[in-house]
N, C-alpha and C positions, 0 to 999 in steps of 0.2 A: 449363704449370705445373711438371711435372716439371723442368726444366733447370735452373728455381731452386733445386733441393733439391742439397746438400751429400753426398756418401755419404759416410759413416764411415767410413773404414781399414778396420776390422772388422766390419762389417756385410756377412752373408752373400751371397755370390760378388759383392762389391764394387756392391751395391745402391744404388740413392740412398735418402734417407730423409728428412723436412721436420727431423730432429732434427738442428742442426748442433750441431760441436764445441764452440762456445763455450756453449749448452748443458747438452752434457752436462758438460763441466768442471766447471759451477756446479753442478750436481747432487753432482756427488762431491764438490764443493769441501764443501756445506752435509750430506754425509753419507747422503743421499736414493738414492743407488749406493752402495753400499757398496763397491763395486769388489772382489767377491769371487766365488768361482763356487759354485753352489748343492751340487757337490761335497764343496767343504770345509766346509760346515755339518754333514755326515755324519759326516767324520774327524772332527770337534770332537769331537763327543758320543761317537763309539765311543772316543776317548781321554781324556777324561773322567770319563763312565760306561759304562763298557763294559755292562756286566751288567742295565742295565736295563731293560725290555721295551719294544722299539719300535713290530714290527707283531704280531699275532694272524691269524691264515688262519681262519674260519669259511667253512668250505665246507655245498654246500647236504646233500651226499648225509653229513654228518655228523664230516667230519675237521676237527681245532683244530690249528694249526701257530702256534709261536710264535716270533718271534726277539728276542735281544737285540741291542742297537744294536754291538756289535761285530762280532755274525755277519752283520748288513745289511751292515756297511761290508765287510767279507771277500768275501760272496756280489756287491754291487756290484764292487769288484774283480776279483773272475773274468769275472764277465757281463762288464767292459769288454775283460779278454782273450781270450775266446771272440771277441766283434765284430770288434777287431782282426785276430785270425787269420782272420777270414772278407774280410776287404782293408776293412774299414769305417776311416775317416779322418776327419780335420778335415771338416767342413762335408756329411758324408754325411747321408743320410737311415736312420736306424731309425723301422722302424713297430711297435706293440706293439697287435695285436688280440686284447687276453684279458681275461678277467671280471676283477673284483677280486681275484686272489689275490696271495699275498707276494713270488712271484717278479714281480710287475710291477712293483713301488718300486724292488726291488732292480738289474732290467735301466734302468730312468732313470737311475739314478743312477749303471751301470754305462756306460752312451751319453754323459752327460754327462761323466765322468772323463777320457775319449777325445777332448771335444772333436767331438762329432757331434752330430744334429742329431735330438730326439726329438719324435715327432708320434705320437697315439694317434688310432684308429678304434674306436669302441663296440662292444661283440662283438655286439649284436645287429643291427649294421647288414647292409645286402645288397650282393650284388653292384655295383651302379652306385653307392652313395654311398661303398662302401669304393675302387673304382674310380676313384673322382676325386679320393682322396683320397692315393691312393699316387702316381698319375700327377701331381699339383701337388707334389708333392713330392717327385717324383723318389727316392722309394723306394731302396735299394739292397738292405735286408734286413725283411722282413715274420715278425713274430713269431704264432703263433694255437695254440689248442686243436686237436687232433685233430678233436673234435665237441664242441657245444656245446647241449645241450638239444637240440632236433632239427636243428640246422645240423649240416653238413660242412663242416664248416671247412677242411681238408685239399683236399677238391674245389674251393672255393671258389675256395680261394687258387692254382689248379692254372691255373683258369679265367682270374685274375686274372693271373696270369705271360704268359699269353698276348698279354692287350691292353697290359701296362709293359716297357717293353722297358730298363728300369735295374733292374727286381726278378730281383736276383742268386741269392739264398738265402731260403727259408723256412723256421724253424725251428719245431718242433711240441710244446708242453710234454704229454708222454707219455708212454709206457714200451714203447708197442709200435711196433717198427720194420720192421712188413711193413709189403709195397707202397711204402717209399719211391722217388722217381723220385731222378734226378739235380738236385743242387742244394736240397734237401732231406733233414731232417737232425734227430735228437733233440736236446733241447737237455741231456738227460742222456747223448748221447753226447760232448758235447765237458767231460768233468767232467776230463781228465787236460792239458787244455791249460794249456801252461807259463804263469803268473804272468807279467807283465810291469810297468814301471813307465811313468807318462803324466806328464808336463807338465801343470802345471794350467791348464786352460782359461783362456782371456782372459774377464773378465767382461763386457765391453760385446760380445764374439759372439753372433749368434743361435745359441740351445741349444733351442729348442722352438717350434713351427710350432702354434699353436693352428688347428684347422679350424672354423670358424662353425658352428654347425649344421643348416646346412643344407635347415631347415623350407622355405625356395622357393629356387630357381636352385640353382647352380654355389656348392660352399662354398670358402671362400679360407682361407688361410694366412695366419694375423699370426702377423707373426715378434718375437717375445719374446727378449731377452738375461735374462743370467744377471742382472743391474741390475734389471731391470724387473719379473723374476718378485722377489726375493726383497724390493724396498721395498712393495710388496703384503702380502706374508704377515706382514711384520716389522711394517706400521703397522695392520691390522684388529689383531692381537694387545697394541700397545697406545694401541689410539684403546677399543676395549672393556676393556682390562687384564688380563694373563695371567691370575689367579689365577681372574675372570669363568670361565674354563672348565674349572674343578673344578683342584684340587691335592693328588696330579698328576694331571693330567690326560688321561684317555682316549674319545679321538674315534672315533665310530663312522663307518666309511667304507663310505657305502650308496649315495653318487652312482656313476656309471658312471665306473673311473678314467681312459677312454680320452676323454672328454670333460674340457672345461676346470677345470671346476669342482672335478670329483674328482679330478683329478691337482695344482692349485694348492692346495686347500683340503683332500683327502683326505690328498696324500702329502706337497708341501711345505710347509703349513702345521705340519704334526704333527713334522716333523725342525724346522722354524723353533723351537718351542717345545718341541724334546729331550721329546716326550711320546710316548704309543702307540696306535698307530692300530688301527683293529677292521674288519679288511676281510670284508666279506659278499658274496658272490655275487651272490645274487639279493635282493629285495628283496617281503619277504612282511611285514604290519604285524605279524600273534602272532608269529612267527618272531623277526622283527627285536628284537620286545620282550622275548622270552624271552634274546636274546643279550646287550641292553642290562641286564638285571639279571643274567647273567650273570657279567658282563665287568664290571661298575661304571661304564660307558661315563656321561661327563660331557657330552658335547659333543656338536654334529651340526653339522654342514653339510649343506643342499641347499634343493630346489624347496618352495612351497607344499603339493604334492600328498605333501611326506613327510610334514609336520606336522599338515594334516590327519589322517591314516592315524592317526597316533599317537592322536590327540584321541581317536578314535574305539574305543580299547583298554581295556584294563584298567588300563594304566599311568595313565590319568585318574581323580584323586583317592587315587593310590597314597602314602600319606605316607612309603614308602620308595625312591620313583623317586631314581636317582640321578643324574640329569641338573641340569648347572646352568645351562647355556647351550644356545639352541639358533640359529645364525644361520639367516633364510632369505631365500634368495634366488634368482637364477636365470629368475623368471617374476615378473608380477604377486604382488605379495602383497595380499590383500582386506582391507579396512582393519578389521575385527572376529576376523581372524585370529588375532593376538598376542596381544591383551587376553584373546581367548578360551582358548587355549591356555596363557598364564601363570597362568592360575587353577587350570583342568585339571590342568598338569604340576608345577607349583610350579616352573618354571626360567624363568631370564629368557630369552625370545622376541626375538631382534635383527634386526628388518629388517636388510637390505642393499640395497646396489646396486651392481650391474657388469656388463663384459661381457667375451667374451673379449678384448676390442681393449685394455681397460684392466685386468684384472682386478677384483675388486672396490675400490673407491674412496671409497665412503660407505657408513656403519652407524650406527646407533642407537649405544648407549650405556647402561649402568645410571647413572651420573651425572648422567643428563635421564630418567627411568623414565617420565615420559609420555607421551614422545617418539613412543612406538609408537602410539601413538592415530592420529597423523594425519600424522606424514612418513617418509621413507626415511632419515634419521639426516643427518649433518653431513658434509665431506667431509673424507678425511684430511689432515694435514701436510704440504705440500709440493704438495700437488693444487690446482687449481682448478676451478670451475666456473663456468658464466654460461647464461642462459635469455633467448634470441633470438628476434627477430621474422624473417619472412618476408626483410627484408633486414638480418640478422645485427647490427639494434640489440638493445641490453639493453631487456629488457622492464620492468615498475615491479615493486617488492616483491609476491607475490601472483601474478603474471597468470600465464598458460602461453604456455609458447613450446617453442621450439625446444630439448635441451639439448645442449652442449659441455665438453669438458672439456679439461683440459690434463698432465701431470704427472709426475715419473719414472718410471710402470708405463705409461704410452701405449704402444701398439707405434712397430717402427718402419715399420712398412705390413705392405702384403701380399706374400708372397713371389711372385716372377715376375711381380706386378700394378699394374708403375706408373699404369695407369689408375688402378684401381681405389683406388692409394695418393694420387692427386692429388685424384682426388673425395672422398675420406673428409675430410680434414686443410682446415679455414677458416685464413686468414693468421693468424699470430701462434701456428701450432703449436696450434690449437684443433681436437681429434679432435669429429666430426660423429657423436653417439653414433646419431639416431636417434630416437632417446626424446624424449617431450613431460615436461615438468619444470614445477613452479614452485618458487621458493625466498622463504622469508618473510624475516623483518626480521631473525633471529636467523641466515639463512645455513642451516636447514633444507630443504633437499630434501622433494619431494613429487613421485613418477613418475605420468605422468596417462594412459600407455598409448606407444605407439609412434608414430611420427610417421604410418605410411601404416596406422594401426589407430582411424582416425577415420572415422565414419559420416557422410557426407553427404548428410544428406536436402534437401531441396528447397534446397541452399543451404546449409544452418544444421549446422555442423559439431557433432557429437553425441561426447564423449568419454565412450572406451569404457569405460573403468575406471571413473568415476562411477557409471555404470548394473551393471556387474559388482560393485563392491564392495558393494551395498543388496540387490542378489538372493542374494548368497552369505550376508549373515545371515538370511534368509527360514526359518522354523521346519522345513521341510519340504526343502529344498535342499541336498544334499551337495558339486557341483560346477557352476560354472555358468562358459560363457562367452557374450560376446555379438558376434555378424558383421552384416556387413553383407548384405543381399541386393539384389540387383538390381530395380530398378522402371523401368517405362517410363516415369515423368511426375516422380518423383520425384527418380530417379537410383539412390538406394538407399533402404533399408528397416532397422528393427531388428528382429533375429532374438534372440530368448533359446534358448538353448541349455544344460538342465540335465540333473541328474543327481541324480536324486530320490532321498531316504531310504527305504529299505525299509518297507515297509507306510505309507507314507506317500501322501496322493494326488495326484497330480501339476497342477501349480497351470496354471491356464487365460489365455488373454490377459487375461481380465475380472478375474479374484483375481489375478494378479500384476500386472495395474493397479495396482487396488486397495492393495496392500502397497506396491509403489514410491512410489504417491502418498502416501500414511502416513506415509513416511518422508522426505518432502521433494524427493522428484525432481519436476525439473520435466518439464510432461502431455508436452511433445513429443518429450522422450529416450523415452518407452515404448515396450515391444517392441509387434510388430505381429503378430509370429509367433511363437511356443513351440513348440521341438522336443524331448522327452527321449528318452533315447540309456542304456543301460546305462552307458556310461561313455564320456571323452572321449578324443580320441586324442593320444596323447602323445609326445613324443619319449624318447628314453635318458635323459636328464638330467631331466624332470618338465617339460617346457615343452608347453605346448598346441598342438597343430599347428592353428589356425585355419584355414590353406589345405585342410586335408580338410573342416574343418567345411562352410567357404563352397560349395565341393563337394555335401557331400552335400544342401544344401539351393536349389541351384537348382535 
């Protein structure tokens, strides 16, 4: 299947890709590429408005670090000449392992300048998933903390040199310079390195290696062009409408920026819309909220498990919250979610949907304000979508199927994964999202859970999401997920898996019967088992690791 794909001239170390030329022209032709590099969206604004606040540093141990969009674009600037002087080039790999702070915008966009190739690792990841993540990508320079809450990050990465045999340089945001070994290096020691000037990146180059996150197997590399990240950021911004996220508008960035979400939605979205982004370290609910009044912070991006958090504050029923939008996305969203939260917070609540392979692609809207009742929002301009059977017919208005999509933010595959790139992509340039979908008569989106995140009990496939979203409004229930478990005669089994409200009592197979049937489920989706757990296990970005769940309950 591979030998049918096209490679792009410019597509990283002359890859194939299903996206041919004829393609992409039309993309650029209709404006959808913009044919620019996410570089110069920087210089835009620092030449512009220089002066006007771009990022904010809220560190946890108490420091406030601000920059204006002139000093971003100067501090990007240097960071591309540091890289450079370390031998970094066209199509190299930087890796950036650091919490949210200010200096991590500014190294992207210092990597980008240069025409290399930016890939982020979670700071709280370990060993073996930061591991596989420098070696698919051939690493050349890995960025990290000295230490990091109790990691060693400096051991880590020592560790780490050993098994990549392309990681050149490690640079440590610090100030202290014992025990450095060879090949490691302050990044406030290279502050005298001469200024140099760069050629502006080609926009259809891969400039960012998104890594999957890796909840089961080996995570890949979608490779992302400067096209593909920036018709994303540019169409969520007006499929929902700028001013939708307070004016001017300041985004609080709580997702982890080393993941997709908070580097497309925390860093590029916020230069997309010349606004100022509020990076937080760590992610604590009174904290967070103490910063969000603050700061005036309008906006958020991330998973269900932040919006929760919030509900559950003091900011609910605040008539001076100053948030007006809050997108979420990233995991299931529980269908009483929004509705519940827009009452709470007084800001409009916007579903989404995406993944890193697309970024996101479809959202709610204030224009359809219902909307969040019951689907995932409409799909952007330019985009397509379709909901598949078993053999890749369209299925009727309503049913669920398979979903696929198509569209200028598609990757162009996996880096070094032609497999992997041939099995993702159906003929016709139709990316294999994964996702169960249905879409109604108006072209509304509805996510129904994952494709291999369906229970099969005796036969009769049970979706997951139906049964998850009826337990999460349950009076007594904080967080709920639902697995499958293994049965000898059945196949498998439902497991309910919550996370009960404090001094609340924890609901039994028989009362959380009871309540699901109340509510219209029907008797055969019910759980068979009830496990509660203090809390669930998550990834860096707010996603539910269900493979630990299924784990802990065999």
């Amino acid at each position: 299947m591979t030998s049918t794909y096209r490679p792009l001239a410019d597509v990283l170390d002359g890859q194939a890709t299903p996206i041919d030329d004829e393609t992409a022209a039309a993309w650029r032709a209709e404006g959808w590429w913009e044919n620019r590099s996410i570089r110069s969206l920087l210089t835009d604004i620092a030449e512009t408005d220089p002066d006007r606040v771009a990022l904010i540093g809220r560190r946890s141990e108490g420091d406030r670090i601000t920059r204006t969009y002139r000093q971003f674009d100067q501090n990007a600037h240097h960071a591309a000449s540091v890289f450079a002087s370390l031998g970094v080039g066209v199509g190299d790999a930087v890796v950036l392992m650091l919490p949210n702070w200010v200096e991590y915008p500014e190294m992207v966009f210092g990597i980008n300048e240069i025409g290399a190739i930016y890939a982020g690792i979670p700071v709280a990841y370990g060993e073996k998933q930061a591991a596989a993540i420098l070696r698919r990508s051939k690493a050349k320079v890995l960025v990290i903390p000295r230490r990091w809450r109790s990691n060693d990050h400096l051991e880590l990465s020592r560790t780490l040199r050993a098994q990549i045999p392309t990681l050149e340089h490690v640079i440590v945001i610090d100030e202290d310079d014992s025990d450095l070994l060879d090949g490691e290096s302050l990044w406030s020691s290279h502050a005298a390195v001469p200024t140099r000037q760069f050629p502006d990146p080609e926009p259809s180059r891969v400039c960012y290696l998104g890594f999957t996150s890796g909840t089961t197997g080996e995570p890949k590399g979608a490779m992302h062009s400067h096209n593909t990240l920036i018709y994303s950021a540019r169409q969520q911004a007006t499929h929902v409408g700028p001013t939708a996220y307070g004016d001017p508008m300041v985004q609080l960035v709580a997702s982890p920026v080393g993941h997709h979400t908070g580097f497309v939605w925390g860093i590029l979205f916020t230069v997309v819309l010349g606004a100022t982004g509020v990076h937080v370290d760590r992610w604590d609910p009174e904290w967070g909220i103490e910063v969000i009044r603050q700061e005036g912070v309008t906006t958020f991006f991330g998973a269900p498990a932040f919006l929760q958090d919030m509900v559950r504050t003091d900011l609910a029923g605040d008539p001076s919250c100053p948030l007006k939008c809050l997108v979420i996305a990233g995991s299931s969203v529980p269908r009483g979610l929004p509705a519940q939260a827009q009452e709470a917070l007084g800001a409009y609540i916007c579903p989404a949907w995406g993944m890193t392979e697309c970024s996101i692609i479809v959202s709610c809207t204030p224009k359809e304000p219902n909307t969040i009742q019951s689907t995932d929002g409409s799909v952007f301009a330019g985009s397509e979508a379709r909901v598949v059977d078993e053999n890749g017919e369209d299925v009727a208005v309503g049913e669920v199927g398979d979903l696929l999509v198509r569209g200028p933010s598609v990757i162009y595959g996996y880096y070094d994964r032609p497999d992997a790139t041939a099995d993702a992509f159906a003929p016709g340039l139709w990316f294999k999202t994964g996702d169960r979908a249905s879409l109604d008569d108006h072209g509304w989106l509805s996510l129904r859970g994952r494709t291999k995140d369906i229970i099969i009990r005796g036969g009769e496939n049970i979706p997951v999401t139906d049964v998850e979203s009826i337990i999460f409004d349950h009076p007594d229930v904080l967080n709920a997920a639902v697995v499958g478990m293994p049965d000898d005669r059945l196949g498998e089994r439902v497991c309910a898996v919550l996370v009960v409200k404090a001094g609340s009592p924890e609901p039994t197979v028989a009362t959380l019967g009871d309540y699901l049937l109340s509510q219209g489920l029907s008797k055969h989706y019910l759980p068979e088992r009830v496990v509660a757990l203090p809390e669930l296990p998550m990834t860096p970005s707010g996603k539910i690791q269900k493979f630990k769940l299924r784990e802990m309950i065999v």
